[in-house]
N, C-alpha and C positions, 0 to 999 in steps of 0.2 A: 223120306229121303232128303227133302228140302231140310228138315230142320236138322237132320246128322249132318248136311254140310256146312247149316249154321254154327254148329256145335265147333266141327271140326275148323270152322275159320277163326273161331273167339280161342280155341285151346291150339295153337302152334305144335306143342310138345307130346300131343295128345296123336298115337297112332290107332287105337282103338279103342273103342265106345259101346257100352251092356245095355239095351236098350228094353225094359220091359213093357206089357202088352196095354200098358196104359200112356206109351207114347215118353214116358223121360226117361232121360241118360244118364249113365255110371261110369264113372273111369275103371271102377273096380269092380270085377265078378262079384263077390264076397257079398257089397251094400246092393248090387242088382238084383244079388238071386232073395237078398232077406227081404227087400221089396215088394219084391212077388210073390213071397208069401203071404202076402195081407193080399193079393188081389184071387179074383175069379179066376184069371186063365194066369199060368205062372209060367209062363213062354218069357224066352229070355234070347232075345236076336244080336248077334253080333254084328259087329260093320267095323270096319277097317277105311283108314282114309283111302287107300286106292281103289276096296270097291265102290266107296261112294264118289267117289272122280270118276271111274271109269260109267256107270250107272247112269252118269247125268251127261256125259257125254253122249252115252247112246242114244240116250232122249232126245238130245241135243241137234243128234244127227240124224233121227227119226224121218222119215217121209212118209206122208200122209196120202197115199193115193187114192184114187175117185174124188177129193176133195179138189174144189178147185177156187181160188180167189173168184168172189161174188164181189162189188163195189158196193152192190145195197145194205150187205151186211157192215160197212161203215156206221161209226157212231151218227156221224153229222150228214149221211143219205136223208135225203125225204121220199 
């Protein structure tokens, strides 16, 4: 997810991204899918700039319950 939204910030013009199962990006179906056919798994995932906005949001706005800030777990606790 992190790097489709790195993708999606470096390309402005770019709404959507062919991402095959070895982790790189395609502007184009066509160079994605002949990709993955050189690979093992030839899974081929789409992502659109508003699922990936909306995705990182929800992470974003995640809450973590049972967890609770500990101080010890500071870098610089002794």
């Amino acid at each position: 997810m992190k790097d489709a939204k790195q993708y999606f910030d470096n390309h402005d013009a770019v709404d959507q991204l062919y991402f095959t199962s070895d982790g790189l990006a395609f502007f184009d179906e066509q160079n994605a899918t002949n990709h993955a056919l050189r690979l093992d798994d030839y899974t081929i995932t789409t992502k659109t700039r508003t699922e990936v906005d909306n995705e990182l949001a929800e992470l974003a706005n995640e809450t973590w319950d049972g967890l609770e800030y500990d101080p010890l777990d500071e870098l610089d606790a002794e």
